[in-house]
N, C-alpha and C positions, 0 to 999 in steps of 0.2 A: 351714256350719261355721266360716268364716271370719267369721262379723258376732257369731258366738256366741264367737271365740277374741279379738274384737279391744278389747273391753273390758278386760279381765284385764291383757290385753300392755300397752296406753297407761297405767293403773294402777300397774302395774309399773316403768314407765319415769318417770312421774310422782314414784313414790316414790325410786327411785334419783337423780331430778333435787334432790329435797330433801334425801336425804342428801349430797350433793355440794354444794349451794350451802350446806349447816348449816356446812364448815370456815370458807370467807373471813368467812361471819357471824359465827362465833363470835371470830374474828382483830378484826374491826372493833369488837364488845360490847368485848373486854376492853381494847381500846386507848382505846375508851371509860369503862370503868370502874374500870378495873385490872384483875390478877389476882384480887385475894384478893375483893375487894366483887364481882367478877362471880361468883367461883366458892360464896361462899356465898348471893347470892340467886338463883342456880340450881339449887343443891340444896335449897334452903331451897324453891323451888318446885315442883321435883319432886316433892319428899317431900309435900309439902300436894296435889300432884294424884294419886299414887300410892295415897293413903290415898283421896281422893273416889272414885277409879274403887271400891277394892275397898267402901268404903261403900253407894256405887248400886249394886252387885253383887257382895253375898257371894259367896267361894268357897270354903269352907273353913278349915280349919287347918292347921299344921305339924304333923306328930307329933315328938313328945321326942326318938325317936333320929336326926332328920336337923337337930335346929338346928346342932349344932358344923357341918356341910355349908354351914349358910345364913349364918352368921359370917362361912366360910370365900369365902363366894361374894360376899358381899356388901363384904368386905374389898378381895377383890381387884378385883373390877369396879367398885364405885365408889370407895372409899378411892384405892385404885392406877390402875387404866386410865384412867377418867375424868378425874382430877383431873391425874395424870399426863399426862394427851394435853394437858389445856388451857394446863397450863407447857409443855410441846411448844408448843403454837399460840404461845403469848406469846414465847417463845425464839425461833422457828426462825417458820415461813411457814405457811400453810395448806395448801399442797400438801407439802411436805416431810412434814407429819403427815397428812396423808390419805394418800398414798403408802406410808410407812413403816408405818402402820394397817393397810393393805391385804394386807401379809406376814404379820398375824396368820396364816391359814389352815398356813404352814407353823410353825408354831412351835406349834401344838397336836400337828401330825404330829410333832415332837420328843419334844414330851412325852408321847402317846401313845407312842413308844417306850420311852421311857425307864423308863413307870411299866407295859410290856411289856402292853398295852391292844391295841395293833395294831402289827404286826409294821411297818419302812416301806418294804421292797419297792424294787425298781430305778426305775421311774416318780417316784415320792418321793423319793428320793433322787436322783435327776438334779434337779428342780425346785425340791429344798429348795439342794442347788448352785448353781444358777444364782441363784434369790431372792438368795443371801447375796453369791455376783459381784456382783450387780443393786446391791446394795443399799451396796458398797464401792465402786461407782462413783460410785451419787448421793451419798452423803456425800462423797466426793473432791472432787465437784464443788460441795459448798455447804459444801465447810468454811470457808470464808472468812468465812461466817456464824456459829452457834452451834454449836461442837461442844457443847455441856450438852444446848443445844437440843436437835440429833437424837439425842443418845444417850435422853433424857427419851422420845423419839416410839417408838426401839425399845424401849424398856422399856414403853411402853404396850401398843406391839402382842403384847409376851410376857407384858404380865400380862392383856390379854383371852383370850390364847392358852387361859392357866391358869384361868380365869374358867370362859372354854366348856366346859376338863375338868372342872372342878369341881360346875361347875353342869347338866350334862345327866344326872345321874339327880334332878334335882330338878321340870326341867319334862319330865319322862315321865311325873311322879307326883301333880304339883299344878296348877294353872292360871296362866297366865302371871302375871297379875292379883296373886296371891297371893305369888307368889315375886320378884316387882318389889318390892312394898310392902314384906315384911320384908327382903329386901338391901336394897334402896334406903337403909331404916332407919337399919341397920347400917352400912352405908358410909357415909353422909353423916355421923354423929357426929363423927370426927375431924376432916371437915373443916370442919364447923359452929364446931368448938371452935378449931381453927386460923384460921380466917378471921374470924369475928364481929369481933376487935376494931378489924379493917380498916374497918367500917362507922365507927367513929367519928373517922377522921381523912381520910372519904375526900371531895373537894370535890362535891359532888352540884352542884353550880350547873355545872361543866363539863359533867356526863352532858344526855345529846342526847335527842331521842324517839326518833328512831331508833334510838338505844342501848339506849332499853327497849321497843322493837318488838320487836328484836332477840332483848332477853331472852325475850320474853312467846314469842317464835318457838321457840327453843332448848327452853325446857320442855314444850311441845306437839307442835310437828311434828314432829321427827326421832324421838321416839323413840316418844308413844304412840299419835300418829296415824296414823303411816309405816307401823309393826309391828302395825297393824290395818289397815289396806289389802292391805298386806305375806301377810297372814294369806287373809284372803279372797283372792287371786289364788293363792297358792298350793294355798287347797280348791276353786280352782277347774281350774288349770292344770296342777298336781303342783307337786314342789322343783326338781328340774335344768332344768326350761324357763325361768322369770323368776332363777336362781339367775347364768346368763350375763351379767345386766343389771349383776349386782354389781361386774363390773370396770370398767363407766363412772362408778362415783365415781371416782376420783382424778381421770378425766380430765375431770370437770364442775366437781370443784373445782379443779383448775390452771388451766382456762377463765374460772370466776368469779374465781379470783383476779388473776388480769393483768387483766381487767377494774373489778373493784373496788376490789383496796389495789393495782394495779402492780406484781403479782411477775413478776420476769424468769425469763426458761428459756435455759439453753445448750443447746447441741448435747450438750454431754458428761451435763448434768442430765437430759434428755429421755432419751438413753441409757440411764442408770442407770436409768430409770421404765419404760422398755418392758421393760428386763431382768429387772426383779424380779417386774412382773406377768406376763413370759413361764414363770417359774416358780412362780410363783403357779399358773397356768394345767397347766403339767405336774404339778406336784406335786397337782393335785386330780384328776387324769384316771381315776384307778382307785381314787377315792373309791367303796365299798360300801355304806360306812352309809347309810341310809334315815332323814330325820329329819322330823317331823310339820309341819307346819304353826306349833303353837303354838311348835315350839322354836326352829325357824327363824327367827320373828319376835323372840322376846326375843332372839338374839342378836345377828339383822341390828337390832335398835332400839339396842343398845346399841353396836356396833361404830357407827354412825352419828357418836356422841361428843356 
């Protein structure tokens, strides 16, 4: 039983190791290439791999009355979160946005209240408590760096929150495949239209190979490789067994980062990081929902950044 569970788990762990070392990478591309020229030939990438997948494998179509949903889905997870995290990276650290990323989970349990979806319960509400202490610590402790920055990182983590409400009566009904390619679409316009003109003042003789390793890495692995490995260990496993692995991002990218670009940790930073993920941790404890395989993966792909 144990040589049948132990593939799935290394997998698993595999893939959490990519999403964690995707922040310091993404940190070192754009210091490489800048903000605007990394951020549009990565969506400019994605979008050109998004459409290949659903090419070598139709799935279907949208129907009429869920595109205003796919607009909305696609605004805010790529327009906002995305783009959003990556001025987070460029401001503020790689672990600061992987960390403050990580709070997503309670910030959907907000809006699920709010939009009276799911009640949040004393569990929930002690965890979303503490997340937000957690979370006034480690800003306290890195103000001295970017406040724009971490404010930019929580606004990410609350518009993936919005993202994942938005977007889970879409992948219960279409195939991941399908509902990547039109958001993705959708999302990337604006920032296509905002960044393009950065290509023509940007000095490409400084960018590195490793800068477009880097890129070529960012548009492939973390989101549509990862959440297809991601996918198969979960129809292999269930959701709640490799679901525990998700809390070693931050600390795989606070790890690659002091090793890669030299981000320092205080006592008081470390602090604030254990705290937000300890409520992180309560605030999902009497999590109910049941969610599939394919949904789980587009979100765990896209919370990646």
């Amino acid at each position: 039983m144990r040589k049948q569970s132990f593939a799935p788990d290394l997998a698993a762990l595999l893939v959490v190791i990519v999403w964690g070392v995707n922040f310091p990478f993404l940190k070192l591309a754009i210091n490489g290439f800048g903000l605007l020229p990394f951020a549009f030939l990565r969506f400019a990438g994605m979008l050109a791999l998004g459409w290949l997948v659903l090419a070598v494998r139709p799935a279907g179509r949208i129907e009429r009355r869920d595109w205003p949903r796919v607009a909305a889905s696609g605004l805010l997870g790529y327009t906002c979160y995305i783009s959003g995290s990556l001025a987070g990276i460029y401001f503020t650290t790689a672990f600061n946005n992987a960390l403050l990323i990580a709070a997503a989970p309670v910030f959907s349990i907000l809006l699920l209240w709010l939009f009276r979806v799911e009640p949040i319960g004393l569990w929930r509400a002690a965890g979303m408590t503490v997340s937000f202490v957690g979370i006034g610590i480690f800003v306290g402790a890195v103000a001295g760096g970017s406040p724009v920055g971490n404010l930019l990182n929580i606004a990410a983590a609350f518009f993936f929150a919005a993202y994942s409400v938005v977007n889970k009566p879409l992948v219960s009904r279409y195939p991941a495949t399908v509902v990547t390619a039109w958001t993705l679409t959708i999302g990337s316009i604006p920032i296509l239209l905002v960044s393009a003109p950065s290509l023509l003042t940007e000095s490409w003789t400084r960018v590195t190979t490793a800068d477009w390793a880097i890129l070529a890495w960012s548009i492939t692995f973390p989101v549509y490789l990862a959440w297809t490995v991601w996918s198969w260990v979960q129809s292999r496993v269930g959701v709640a067994r490799p679901a525990v692995l998700m809390y070693l991002v931050p600390v795989v990218a606070g790890a690659l980062s002091w090793v890669l670009v030299g981000e320092r940790f205080t006592a008081l930073k470390v602090l604030g990081a254990v705290v937000v993920l300890a409520g992180v941790v309560i605030s999902r404890r009497t999590a109910k929902a049941v969610e599939t395989p394919g949904r789980q993966a587009t979100k765990a792909g896209l919370a990646a950044n």
